[in-house]
Backbone of each chain as nested JSON, in Angstrom:
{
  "chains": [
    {"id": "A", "residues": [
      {"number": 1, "name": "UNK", "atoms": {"N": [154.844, -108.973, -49.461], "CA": [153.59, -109.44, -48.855], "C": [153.527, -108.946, -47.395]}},
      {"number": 2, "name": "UNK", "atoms": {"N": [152.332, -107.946, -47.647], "CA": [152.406, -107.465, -45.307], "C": [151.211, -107.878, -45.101]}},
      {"number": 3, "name": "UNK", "atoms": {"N": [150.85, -107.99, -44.039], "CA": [149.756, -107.866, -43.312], "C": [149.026, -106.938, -42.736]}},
      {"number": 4, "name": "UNK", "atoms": {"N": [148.091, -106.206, -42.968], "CA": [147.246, -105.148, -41.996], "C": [146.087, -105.55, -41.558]}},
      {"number": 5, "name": "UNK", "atoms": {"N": [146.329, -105.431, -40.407], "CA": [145.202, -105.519, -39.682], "C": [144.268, -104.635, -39.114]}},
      {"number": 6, "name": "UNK", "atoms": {"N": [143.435, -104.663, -39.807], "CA": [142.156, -103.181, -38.973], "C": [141.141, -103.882, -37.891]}},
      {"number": 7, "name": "UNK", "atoms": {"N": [141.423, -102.985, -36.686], "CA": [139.977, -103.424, -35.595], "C": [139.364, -102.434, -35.475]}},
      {"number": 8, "name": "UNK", "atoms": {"N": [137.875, -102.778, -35.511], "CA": [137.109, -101.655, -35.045], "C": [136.06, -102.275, -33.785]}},
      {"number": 9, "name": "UNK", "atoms": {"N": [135.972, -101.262, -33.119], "CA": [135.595, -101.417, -32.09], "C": [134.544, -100.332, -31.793]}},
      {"number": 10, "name": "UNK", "atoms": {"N": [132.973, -100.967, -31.079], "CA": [131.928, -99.772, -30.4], "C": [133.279, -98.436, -29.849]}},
      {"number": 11, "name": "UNK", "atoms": {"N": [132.474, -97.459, -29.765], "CA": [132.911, -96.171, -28.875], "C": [132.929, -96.627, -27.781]}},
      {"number": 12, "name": "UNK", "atoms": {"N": [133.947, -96.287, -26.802], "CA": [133.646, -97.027, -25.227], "C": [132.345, -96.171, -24.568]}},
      {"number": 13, "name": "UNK", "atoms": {"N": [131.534, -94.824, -25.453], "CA": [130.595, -94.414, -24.935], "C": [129.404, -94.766, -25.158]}},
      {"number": 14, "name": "UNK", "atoms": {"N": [129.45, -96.021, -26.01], "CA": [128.546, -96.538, -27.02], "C": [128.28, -97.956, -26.228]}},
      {"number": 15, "name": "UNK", "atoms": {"N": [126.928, -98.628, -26.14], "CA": [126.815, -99.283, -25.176], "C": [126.521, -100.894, -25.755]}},
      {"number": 16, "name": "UNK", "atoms": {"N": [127.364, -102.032, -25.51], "CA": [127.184, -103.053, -26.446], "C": [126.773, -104.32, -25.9]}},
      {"number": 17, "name": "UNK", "atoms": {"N": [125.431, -104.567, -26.392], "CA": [124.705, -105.552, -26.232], "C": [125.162, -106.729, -25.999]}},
      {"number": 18, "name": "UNK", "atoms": {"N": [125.831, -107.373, -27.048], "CA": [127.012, -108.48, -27.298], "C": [127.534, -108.937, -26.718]}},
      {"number": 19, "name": "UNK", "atoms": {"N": [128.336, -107.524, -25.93], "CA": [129.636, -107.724, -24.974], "C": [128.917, -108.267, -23.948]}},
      {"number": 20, "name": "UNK", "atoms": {"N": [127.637, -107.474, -23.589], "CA": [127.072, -107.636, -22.327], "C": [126.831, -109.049, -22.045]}},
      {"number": 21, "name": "UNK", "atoms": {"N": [125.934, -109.278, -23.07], "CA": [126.032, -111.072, -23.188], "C": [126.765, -111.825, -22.971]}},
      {"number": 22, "name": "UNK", "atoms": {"N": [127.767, -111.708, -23.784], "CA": [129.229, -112.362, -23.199], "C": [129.855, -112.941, -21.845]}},
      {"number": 23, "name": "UNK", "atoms": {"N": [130.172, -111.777, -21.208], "CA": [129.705, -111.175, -19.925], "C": [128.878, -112.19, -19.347]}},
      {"number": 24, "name": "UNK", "atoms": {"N": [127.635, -111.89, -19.412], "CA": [126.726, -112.361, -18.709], "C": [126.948, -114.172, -18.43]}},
      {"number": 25, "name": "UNK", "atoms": {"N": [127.579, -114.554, -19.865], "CA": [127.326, -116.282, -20.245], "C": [128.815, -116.294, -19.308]}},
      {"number": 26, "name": "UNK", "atoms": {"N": [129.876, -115.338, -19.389], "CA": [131.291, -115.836, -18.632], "C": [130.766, -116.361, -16.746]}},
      {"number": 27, "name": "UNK", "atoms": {"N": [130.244, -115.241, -16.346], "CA": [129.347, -115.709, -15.452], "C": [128.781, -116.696, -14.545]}},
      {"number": 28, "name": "UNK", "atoms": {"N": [128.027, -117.354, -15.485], "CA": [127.174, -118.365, -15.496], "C": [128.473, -119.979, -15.582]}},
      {"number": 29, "name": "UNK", "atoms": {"N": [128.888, -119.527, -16.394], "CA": [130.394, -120.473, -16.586], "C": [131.107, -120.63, -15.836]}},
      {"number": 30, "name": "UNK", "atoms": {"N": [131.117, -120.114, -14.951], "CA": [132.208, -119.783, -13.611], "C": [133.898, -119.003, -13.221]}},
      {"number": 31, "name": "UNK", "atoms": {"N": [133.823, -117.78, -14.86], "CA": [134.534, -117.545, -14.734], "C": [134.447, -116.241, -14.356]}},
      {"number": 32, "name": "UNK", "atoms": {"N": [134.967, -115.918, -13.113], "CA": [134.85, -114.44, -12.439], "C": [135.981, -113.378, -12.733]}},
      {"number": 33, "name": "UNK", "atoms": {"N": [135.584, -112.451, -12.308], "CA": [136.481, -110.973, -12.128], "C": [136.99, -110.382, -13.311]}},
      {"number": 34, "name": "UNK", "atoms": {"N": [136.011, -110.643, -14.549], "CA": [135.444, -109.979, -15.63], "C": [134.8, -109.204, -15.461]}},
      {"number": 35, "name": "UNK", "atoms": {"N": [135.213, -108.009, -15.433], "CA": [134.385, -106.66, -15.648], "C": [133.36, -105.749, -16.437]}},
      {"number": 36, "name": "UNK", "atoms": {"N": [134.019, -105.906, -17.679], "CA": [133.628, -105.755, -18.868], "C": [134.085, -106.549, -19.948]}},
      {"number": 37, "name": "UNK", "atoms": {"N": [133.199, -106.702, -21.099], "CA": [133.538, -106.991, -22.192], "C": [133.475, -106.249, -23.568]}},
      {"number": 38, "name": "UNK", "atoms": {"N": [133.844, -106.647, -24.606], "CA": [133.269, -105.61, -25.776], "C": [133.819, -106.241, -27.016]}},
      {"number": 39, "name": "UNK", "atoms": {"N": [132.779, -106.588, -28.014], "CA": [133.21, -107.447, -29.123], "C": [132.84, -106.073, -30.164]}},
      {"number": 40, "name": "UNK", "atoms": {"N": [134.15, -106.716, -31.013], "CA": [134.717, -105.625, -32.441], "C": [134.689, -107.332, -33.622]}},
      {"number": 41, "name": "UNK", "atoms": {"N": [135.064, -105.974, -34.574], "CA": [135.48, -107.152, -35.725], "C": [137.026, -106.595, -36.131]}},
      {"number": 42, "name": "UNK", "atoms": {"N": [137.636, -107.921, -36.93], "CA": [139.091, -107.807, -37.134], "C": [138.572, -108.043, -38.727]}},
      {"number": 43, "name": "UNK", "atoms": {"N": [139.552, -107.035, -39.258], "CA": [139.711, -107.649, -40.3], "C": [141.36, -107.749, -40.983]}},
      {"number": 44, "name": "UNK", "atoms": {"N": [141.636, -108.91, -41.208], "CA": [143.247, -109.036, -41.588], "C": [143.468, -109.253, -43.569]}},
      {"number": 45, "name": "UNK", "atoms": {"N": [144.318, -108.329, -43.765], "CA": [144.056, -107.74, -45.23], "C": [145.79, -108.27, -45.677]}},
      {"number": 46, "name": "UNK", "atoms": {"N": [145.674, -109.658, -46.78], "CA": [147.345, -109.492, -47.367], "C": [147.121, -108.09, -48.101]}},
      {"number": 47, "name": "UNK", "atoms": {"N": [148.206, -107.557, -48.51], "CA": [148.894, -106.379, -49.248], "C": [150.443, -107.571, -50.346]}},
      {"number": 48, "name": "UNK", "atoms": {"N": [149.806, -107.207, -51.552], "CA": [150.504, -107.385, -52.268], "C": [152.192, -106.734, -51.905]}},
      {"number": 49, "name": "UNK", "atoms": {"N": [152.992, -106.412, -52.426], "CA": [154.34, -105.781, -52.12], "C": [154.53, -105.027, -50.743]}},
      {"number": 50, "name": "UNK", "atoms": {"N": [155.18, -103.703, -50.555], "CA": [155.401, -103.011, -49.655], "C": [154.075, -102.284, -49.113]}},
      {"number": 51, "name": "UNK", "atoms": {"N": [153.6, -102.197, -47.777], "CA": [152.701, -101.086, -47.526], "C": [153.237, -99.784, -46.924]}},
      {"number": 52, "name": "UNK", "atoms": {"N": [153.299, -98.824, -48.523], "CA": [153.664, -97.382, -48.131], "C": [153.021, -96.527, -47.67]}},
      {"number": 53, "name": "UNK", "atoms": {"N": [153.599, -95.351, -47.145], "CA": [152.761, -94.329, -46.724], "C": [151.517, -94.052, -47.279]}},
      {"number": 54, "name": "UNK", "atoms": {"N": [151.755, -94.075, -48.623], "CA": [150.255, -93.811, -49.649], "C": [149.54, -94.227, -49.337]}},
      {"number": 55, "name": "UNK", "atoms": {"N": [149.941, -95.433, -49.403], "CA": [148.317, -97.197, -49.187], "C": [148.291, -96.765, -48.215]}},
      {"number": 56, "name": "UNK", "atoms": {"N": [149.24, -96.809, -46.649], "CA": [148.443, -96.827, -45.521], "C": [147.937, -96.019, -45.603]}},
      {"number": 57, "name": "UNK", "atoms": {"N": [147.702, -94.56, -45.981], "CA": [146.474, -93.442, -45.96], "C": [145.153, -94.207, -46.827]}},
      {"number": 58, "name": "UNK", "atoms": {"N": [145.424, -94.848, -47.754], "CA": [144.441, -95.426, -48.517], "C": [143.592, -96.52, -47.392]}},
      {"number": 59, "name": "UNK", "atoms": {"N": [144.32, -96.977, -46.676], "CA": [143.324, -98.247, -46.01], "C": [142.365, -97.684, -45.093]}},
      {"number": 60, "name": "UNK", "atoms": {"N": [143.778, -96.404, -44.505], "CA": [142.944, -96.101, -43.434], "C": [141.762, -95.443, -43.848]}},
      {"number": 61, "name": "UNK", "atoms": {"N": [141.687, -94.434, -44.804], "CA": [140.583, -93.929, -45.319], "C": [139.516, -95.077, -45.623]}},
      {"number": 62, "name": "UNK", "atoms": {"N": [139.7, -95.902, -46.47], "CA": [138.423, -97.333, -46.693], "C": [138.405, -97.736, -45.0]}},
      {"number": 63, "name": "UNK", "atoms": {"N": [139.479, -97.949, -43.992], "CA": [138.291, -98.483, -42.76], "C": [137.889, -97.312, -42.203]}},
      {"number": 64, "name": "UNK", "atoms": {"N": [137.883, -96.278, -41.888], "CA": [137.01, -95.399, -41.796], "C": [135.442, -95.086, -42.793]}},
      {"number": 65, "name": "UNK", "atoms": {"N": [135.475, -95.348, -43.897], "CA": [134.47, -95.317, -44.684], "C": [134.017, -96.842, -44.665]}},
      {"number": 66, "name": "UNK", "atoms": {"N": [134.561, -97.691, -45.163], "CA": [134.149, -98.9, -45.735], "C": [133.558, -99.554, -44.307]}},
      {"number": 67, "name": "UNK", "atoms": {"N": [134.65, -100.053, -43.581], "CA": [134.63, -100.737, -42.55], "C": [134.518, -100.787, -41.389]}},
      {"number": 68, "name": "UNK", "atoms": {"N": [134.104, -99.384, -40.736], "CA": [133.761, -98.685, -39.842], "C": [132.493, -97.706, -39.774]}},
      {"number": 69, "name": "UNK", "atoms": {"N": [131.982, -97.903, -38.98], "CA": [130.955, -96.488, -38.701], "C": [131.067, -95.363, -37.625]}},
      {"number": 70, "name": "UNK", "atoms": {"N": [132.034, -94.163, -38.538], "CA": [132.787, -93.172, -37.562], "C": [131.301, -93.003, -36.503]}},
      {"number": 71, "name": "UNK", "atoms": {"N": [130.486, -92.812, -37.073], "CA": [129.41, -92.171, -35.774], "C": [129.173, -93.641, -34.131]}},
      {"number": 72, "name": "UNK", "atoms": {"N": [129.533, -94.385, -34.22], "CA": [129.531, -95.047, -33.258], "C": [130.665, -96.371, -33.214]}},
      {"number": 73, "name": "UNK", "atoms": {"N": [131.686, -95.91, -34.042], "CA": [133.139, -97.192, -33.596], "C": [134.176, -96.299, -34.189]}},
      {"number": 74, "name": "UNK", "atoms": {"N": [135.364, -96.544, -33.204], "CA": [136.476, -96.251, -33.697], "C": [137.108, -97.732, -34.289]}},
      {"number": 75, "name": "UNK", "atoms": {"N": [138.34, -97.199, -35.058], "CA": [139.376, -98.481, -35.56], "C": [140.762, -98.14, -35.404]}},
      {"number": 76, "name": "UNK", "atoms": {"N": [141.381, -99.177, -35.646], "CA": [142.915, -99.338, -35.406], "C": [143.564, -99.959, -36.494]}},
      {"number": 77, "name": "UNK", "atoms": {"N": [144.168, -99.384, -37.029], "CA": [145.126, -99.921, -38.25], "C": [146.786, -100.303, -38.266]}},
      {"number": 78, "name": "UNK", "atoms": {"N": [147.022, -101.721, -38.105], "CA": [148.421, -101.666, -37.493], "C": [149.094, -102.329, -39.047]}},
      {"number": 79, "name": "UNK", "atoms": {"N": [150.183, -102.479, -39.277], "CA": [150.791, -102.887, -40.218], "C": [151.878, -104.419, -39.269]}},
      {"number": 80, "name": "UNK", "atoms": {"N": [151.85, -105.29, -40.246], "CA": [152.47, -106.422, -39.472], "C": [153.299, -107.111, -40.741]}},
      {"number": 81, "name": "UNK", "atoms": {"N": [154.621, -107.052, -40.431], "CA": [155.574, -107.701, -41.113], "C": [155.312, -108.448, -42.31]}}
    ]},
    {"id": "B", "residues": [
      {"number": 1, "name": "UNK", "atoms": {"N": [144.106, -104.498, -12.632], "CA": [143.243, -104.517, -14.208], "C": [143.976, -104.31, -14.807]}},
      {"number": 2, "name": "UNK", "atoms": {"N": [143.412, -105.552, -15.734], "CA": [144.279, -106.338, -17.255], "C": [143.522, -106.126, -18.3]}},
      {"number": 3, "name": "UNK", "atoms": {"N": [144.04, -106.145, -19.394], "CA": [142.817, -106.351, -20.385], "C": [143.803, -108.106, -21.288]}},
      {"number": 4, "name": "UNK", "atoms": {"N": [142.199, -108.952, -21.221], "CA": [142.778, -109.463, -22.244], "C": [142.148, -109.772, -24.083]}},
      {"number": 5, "name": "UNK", "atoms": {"N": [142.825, -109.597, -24.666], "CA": [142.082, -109.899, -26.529], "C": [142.094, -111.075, -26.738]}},
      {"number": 6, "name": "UNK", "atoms": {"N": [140.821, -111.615, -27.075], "CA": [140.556, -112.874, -27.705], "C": [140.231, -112.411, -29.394]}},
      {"number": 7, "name": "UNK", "atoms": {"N": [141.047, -112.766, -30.039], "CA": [140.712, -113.014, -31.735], "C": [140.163, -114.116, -32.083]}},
      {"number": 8, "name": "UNK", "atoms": {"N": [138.986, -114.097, -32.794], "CA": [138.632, -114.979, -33.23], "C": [138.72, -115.624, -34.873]}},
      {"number": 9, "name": "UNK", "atoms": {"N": [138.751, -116.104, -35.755], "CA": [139.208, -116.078, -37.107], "C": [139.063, -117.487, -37.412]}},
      {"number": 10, "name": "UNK", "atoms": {"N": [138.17, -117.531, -39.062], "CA": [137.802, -118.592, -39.446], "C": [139.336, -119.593, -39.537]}},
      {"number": 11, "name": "UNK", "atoms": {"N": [139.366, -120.753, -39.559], "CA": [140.834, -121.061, -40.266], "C": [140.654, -121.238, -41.759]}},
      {"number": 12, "name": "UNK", "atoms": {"N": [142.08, -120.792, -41.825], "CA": [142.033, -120.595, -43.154], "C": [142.232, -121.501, -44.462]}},
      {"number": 13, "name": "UNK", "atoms": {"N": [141.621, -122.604, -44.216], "CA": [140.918, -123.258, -45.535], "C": [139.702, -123.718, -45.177]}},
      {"number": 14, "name": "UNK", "atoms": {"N": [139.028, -122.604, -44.601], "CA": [137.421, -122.22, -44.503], "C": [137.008, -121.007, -45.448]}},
      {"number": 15, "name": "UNK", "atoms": {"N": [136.746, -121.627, -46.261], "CA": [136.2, -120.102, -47.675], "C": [135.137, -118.835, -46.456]}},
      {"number": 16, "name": "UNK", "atoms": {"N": [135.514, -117.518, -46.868], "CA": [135.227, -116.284, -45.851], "C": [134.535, -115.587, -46.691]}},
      {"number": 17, "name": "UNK", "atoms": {"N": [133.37, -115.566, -46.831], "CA": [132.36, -114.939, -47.958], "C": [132.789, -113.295, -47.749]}},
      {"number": 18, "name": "UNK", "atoms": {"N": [132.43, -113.117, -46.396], "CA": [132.22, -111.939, -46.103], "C": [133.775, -111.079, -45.911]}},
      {"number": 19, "name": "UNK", "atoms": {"N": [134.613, -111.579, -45.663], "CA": [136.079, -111.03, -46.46], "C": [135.712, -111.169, -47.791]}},
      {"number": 20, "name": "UNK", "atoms": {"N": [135.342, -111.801, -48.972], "CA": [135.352, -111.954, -50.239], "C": [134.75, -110.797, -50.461]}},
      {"number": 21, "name": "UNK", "atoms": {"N": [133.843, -110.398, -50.103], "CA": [133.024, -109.124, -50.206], "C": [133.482, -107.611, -49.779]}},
      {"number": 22, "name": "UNK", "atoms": {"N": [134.381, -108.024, -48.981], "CA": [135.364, -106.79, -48.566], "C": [136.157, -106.313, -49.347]}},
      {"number": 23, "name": "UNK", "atoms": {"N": [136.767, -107.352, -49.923], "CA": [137.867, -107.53, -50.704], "C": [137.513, -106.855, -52.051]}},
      {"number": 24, "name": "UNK", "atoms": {"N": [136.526, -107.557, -52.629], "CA": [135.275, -106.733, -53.899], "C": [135.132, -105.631, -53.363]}},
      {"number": 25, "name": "UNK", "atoms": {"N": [135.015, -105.131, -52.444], "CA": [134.461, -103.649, -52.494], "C": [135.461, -102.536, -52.447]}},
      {"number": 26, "name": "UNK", "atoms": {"N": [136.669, -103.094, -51.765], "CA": [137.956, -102.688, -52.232], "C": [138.521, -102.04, -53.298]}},
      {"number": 27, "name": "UNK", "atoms": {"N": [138.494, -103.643, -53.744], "CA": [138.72, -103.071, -55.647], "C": [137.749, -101.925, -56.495]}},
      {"number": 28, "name": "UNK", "atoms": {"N": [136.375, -102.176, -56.146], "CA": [135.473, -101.297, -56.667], "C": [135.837, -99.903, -56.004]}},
      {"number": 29, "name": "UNK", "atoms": {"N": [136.087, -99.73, -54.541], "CA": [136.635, -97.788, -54.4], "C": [138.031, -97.568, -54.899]}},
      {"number": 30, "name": "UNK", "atoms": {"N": [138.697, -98.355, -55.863], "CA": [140.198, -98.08, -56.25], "C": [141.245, -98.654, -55.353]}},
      {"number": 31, "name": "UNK", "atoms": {"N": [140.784, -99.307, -54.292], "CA": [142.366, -99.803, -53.291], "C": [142.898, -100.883, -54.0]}},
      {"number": 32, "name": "UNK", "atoms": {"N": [143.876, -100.802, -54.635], "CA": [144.804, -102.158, -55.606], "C": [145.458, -102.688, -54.356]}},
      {"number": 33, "name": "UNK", "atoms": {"N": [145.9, -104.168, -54.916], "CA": [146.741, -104.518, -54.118], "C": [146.451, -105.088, -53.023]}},
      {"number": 34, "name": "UNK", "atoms": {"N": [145.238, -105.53, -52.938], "CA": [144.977, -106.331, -51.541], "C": [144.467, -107.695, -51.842]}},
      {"number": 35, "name": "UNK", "atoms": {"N": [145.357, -108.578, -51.717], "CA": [144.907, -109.979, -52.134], "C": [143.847, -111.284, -51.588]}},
      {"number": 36, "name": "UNK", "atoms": {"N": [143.649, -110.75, -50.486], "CA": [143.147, -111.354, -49.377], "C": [142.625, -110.793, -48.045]}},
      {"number": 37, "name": "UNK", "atoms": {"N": [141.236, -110.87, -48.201], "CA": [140.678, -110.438, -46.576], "C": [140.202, -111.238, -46.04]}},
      {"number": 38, "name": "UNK", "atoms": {"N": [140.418, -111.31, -44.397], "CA": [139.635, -112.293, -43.865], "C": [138.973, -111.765, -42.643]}},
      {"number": 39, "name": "UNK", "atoms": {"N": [137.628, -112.221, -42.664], "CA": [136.837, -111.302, -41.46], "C": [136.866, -111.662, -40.13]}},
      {"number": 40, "name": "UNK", "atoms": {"N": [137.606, -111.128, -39.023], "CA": [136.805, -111.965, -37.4], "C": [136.436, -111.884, -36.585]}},
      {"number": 41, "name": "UNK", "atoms": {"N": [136.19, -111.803, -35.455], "CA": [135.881, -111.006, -34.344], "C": [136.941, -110.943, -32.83]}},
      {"number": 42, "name": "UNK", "atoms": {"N": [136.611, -109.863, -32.306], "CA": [137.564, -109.292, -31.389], "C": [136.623, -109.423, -30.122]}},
      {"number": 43, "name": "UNK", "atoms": {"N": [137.262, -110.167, -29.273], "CA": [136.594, -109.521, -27.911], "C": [137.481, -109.384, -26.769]}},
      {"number": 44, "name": "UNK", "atoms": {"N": [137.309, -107.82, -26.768], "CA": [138.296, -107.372, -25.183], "C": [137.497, -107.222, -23.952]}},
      {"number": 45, "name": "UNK", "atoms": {"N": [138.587, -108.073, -23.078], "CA": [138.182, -108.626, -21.495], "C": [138.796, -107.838, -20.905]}},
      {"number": 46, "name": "UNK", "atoms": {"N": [138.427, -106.869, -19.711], "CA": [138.639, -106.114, -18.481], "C": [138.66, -106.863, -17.669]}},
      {"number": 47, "name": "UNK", "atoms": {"N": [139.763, -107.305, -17.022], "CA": [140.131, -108.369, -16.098], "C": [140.72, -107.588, -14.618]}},
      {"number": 48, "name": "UNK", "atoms": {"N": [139.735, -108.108, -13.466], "CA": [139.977, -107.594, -12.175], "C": [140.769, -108.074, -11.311]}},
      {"number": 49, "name": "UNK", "atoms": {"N": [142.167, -107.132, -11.278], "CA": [143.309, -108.114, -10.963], "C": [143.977, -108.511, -11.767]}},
      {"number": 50, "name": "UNK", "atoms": {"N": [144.948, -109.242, -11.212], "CA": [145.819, -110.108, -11.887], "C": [145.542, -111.267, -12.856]}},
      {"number": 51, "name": "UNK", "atoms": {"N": [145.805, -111.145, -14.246], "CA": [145.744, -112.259, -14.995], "C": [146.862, -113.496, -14.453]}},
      {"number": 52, "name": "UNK", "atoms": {"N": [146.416, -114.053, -13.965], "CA": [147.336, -115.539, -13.381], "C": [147.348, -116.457, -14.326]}},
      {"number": 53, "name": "UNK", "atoms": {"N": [148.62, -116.996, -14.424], "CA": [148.294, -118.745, -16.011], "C": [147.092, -119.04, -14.957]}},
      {"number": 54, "name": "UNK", "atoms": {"N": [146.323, -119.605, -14.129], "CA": [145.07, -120.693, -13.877], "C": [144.158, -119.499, -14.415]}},
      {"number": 55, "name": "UNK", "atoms": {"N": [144.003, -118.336, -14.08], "CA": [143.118, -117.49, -14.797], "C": [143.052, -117.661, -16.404]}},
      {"number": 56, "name": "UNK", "atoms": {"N": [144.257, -117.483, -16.583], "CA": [144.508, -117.21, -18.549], "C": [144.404, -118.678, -19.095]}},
      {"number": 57, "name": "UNK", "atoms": {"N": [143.863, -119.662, -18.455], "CA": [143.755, -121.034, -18.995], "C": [142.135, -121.109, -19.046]}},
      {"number": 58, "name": "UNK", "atoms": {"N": [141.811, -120.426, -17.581], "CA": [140.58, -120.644, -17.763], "C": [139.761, -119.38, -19.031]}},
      {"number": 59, "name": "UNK", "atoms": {"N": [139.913, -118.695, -19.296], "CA": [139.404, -117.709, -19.956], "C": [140.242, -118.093, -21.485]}},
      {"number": 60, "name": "UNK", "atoms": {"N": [141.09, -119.288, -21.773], "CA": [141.513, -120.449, -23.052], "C": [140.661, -120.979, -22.781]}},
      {"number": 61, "name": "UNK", "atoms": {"N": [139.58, -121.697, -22.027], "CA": [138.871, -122.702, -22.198], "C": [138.169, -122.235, -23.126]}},
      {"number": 62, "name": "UNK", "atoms": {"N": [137.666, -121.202, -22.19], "CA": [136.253, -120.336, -22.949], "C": [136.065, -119.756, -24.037]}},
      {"number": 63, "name": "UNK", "atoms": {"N": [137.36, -119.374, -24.242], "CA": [137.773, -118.881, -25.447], "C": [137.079, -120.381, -26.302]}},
      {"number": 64, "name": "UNK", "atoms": {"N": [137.575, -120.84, -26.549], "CA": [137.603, -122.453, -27.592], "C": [135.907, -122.853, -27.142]}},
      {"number": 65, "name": "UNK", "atoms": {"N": [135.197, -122.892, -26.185], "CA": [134.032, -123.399, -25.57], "C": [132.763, -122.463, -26.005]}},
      {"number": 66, "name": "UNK", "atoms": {"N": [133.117, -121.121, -25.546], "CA": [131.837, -120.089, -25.725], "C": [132.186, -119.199, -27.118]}},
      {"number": 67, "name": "UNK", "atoms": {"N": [133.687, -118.118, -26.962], "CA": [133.977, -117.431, -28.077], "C": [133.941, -117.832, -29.721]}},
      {"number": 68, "name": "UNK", "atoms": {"N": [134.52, -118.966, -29.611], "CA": [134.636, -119.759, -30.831], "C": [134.108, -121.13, -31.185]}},
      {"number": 69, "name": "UNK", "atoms": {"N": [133.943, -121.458, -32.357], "CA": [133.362, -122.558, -33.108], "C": [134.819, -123.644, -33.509]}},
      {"number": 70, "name": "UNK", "atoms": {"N": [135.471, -124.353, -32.303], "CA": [136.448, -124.932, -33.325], "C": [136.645, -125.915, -34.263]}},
      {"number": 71, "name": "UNK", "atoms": {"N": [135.377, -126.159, -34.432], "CA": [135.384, -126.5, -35.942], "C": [135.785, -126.086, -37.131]}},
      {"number": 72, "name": "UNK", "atoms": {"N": [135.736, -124.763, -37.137], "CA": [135.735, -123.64, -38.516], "C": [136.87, -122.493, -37.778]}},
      {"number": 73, "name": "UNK", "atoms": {"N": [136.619, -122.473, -36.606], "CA": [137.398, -120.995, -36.284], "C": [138.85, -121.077, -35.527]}},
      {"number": 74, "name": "UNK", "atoms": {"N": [139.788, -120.784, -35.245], "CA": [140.866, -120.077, -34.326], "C": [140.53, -119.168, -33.744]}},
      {"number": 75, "name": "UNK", "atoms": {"N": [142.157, -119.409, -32.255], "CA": [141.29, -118.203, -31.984], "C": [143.065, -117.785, -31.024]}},
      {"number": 76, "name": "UNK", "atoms": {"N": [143.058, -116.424, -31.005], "CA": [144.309, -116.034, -29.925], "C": [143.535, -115.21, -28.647]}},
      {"number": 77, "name": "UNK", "atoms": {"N": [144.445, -116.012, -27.72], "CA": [144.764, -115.039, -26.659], "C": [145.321, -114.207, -26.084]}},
      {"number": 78, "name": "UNK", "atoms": {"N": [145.616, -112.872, -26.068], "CA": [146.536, -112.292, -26.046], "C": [146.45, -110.808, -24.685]}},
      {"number": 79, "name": "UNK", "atoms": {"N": [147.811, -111.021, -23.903], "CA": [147.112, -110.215, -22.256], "C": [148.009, -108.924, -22.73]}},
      {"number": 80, "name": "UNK", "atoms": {"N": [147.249, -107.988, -22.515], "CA": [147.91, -106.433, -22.346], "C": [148.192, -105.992, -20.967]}},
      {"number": 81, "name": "UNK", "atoms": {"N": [148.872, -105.09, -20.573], "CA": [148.725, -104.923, -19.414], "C": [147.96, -103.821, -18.741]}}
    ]}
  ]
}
């Protein structure tokens, strides 16, 4: 049983509404010397048995297709114990 | 400048439609072997200066106050450097 976790995240050239908001409400809240922000989604995936080389090419390919939109987010695929 | 990650994530005996649907779509492009997805959101903080514990408590408040619902959700904090 592993864990993978994929994040994807806007392009940092890609400009995000969300974050900005965020941002904006930290602000207002009184919490300063926040610069930027930028909201992604996680997604955390059990894996039945071992995750091998194979699968991890397999996931990464589905979050690139499935769970990502190469034209405006990158992702990160980590494997966790 | 710090960055810090707030994860956000339903807890988990909160049914996650939208992992359920991930998970289905999975199986439908051929990825075996994944028993469980769960969907959440990520938001990374550009922090000016030094993350201090009175800083990283206050940006825990918010976390639990603005980021998240703790009713339904968790959430981590976690400082990079």
């Amino acid at each position: 049983m592993a864990r993978v976790v994929v994040n994807v995240a806007l392009k940092p050239e890609i400009l995000d509404p969300q974050g900005r908001a965020v941002q904006g409400a930290f602000g207002r809240l009184g919490l300063t010397g926040v610069t930027d922000v930028r909201q992604g989604k996680q997604f955390v995936l059990t894996v039945d048995g071992e995750v091998t080389p194979a699968k991890l090419e397999e996931i990464k390919h589905i979050a690139e297709t499935l769970l990502s939109n190469p034209v405006i987010e990158d992702f990160t695929v980590e494997v966790q114990a």
